[in-house]
Backbone bond lengths (Angstrom), bond angles and torsions (degrees), N, CA, C in turn:
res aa  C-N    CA-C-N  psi(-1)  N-CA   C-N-CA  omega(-1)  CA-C   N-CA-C  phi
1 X - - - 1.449 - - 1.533 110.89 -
2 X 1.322 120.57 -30.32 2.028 120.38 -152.38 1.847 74.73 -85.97
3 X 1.358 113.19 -35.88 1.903 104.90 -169.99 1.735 114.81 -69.65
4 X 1.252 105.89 -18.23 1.668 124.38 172.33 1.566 99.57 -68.01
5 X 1.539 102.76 -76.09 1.611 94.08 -172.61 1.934 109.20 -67.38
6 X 1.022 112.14 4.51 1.760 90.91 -179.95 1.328 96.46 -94.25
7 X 1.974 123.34 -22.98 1.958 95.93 -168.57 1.550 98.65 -84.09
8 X 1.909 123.15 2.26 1.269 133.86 -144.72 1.692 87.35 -76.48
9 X 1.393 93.54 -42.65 1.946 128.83 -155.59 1.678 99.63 -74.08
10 X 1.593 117.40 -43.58 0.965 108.98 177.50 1.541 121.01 -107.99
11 X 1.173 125.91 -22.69 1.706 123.13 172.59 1.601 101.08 -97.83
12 X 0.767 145.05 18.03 1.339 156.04 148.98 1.310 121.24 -52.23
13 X 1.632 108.82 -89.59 1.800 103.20 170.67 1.621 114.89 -52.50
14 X 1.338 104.51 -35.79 1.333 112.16 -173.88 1.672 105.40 -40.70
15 X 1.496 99.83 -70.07 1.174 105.55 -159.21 2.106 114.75 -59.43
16 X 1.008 98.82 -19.42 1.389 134.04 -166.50 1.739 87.96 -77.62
17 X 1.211 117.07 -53.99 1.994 108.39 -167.37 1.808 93.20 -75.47
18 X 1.619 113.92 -38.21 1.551 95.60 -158.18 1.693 90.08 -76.73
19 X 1.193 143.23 -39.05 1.589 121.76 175.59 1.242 135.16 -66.04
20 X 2.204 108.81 -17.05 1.415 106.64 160.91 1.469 95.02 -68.11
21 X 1.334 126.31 -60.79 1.679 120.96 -156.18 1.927 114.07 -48.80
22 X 1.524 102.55 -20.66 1.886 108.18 179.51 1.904 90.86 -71.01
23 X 1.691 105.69 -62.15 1.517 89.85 -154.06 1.775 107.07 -80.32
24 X 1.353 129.22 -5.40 0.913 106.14 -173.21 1.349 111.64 -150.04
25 X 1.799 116.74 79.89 1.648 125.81 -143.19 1.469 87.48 -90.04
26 X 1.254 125.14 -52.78 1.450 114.71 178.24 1.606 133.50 -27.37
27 X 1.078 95.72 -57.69 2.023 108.78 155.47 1.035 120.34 -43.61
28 X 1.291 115.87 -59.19 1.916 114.56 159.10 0.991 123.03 -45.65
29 X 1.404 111.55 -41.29 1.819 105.98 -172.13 1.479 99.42 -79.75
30 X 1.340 146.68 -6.02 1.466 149.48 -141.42 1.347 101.17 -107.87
31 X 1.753 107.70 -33.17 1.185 124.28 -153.40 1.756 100.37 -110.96
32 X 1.545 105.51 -27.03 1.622 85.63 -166.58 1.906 90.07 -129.34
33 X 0.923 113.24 136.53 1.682 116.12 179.29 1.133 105.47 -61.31
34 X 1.812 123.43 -47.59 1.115 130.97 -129.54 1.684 94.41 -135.86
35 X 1.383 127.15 143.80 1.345 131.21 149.62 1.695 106.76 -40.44
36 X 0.908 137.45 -67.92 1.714 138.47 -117.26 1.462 92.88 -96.55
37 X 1.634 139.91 -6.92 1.087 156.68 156.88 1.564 105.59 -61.89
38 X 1.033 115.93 -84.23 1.535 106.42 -176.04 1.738 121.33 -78.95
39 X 1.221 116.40 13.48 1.887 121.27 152.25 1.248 90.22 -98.23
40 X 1.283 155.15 -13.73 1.612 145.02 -178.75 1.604 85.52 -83.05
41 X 1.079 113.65 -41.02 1.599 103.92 -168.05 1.675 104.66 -87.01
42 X 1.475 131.49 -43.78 1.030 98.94 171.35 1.267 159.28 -57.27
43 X 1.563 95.64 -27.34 1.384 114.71 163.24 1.286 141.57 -93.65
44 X 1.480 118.10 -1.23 1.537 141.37 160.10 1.831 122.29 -100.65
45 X 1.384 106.18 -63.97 1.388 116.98 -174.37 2.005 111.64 -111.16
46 X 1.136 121.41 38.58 1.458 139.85 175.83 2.075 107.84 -19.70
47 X 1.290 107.46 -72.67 1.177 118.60 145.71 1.593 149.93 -11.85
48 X 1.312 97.83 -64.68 1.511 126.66 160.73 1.651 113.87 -69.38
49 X 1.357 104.83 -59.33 1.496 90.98 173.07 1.219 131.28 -45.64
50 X 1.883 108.75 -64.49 1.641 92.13 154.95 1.181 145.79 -50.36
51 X 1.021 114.11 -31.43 1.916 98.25 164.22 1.449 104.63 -82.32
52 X 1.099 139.84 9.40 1.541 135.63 156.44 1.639 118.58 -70.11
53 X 1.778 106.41 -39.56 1.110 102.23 -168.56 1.775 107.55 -97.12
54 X 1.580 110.84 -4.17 1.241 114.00 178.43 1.766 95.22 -78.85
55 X 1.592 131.42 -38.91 1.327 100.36 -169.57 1.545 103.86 -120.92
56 X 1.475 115.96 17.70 1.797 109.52 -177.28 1.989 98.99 -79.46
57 X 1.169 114.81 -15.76 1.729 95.71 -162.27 1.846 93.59 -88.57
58 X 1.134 115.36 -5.74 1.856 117.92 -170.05 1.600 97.04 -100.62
59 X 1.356 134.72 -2.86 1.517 153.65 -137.14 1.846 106.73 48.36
60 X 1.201 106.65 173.19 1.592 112.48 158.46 1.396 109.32 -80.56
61 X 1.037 103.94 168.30 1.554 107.58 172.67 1.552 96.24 163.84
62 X 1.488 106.52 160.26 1.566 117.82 169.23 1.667 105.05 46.48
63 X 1.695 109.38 -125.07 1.678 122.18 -165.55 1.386 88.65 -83.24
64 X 1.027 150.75 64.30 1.369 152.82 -179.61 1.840 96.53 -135.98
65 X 0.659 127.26 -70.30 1.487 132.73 155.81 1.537 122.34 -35.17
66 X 1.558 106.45 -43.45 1.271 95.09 149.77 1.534 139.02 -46.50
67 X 1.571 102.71 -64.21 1.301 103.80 169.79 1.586 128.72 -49.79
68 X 1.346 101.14 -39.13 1.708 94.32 174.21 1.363 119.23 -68.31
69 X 1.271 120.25 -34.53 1.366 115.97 174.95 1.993 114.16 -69.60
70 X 1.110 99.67 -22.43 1.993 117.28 -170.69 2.116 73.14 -65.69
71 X 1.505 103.34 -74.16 1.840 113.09 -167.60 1.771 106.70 -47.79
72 X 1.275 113.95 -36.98 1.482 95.97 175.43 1.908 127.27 -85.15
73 X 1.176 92.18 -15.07 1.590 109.56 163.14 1.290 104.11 -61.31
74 X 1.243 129.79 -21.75 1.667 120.75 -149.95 1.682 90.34 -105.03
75 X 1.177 119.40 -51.61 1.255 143.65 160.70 1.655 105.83 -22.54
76 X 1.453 104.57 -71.49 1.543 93.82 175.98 1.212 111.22 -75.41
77 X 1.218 130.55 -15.37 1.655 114.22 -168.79 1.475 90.43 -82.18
78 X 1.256 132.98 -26.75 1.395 135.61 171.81 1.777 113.64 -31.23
79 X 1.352 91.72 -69.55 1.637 121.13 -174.64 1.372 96.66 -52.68
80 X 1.689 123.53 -62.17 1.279 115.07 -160.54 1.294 134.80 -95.83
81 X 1.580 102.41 -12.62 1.350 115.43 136.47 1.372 125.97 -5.12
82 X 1.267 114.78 -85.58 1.436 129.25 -148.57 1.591 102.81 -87.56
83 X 1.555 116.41 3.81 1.634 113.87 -177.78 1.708 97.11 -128.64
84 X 1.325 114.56 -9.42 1.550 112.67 148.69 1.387 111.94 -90.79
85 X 1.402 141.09 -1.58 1.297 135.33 172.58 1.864 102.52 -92.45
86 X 0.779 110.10 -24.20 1.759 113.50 -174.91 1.309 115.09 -96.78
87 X 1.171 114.50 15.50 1.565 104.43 -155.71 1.784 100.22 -80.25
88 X 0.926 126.32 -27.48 1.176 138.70 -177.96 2.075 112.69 -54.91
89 X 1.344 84.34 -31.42 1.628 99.87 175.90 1.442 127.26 -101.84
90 X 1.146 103.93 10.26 1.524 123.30 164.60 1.879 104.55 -102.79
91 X 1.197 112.80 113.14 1.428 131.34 -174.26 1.632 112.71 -59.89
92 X 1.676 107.33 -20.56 1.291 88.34 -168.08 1.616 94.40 -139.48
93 X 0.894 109.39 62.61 1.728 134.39 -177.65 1.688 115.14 -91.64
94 X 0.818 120.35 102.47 1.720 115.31 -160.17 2.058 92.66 -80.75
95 X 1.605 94.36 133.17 0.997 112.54 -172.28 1.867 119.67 -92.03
């Protein structure tokens, strides 16, 4: 099950930005000037981007910041997740 929710955690948003970015490229372009912004995001901050591109084209402002910070929390708990779930299988892990 913990290997279900970790590819859930990571091919998840993933898969989720490259099918918003097929049906709806205009929004992307609205939202990001540049290519190298949203491949920085797909492959580091997955999470964050989407809620970046749900509230950057309206500006941020107010609970908008919330959410990005709620999406980048998730992001790291993503990452650290899966090396506080293993720790047991690392041999030289101080107990």
């Amino acid at each position: 099950m913990c290997c279900l929710v970790t590819s859930l955690l990571f091919l998840g948003p993933r898969a989720a930005i490259l099918v918003w970015w097929l049906l709806q490229p205009v929004r992307w372009s609205a939202t990001f000037d540049t290519y190298i912004w949203p491949v920085l995001g797909f492959l580091l901050l997955p999470w964050t981007t989407l809620a970046y591109v749900v509230v950057a084209p309206g500006g941020v402002i107010g609970g908008d910041w919330l959410l990005l910070v709620l999406a980048f929390l998730i992001d790291l708990a993503s990452y650290a997740g899966g090396g506080y779930g293993n720790r047991e299988r690392v041999t030289s892990y101080a107990r």
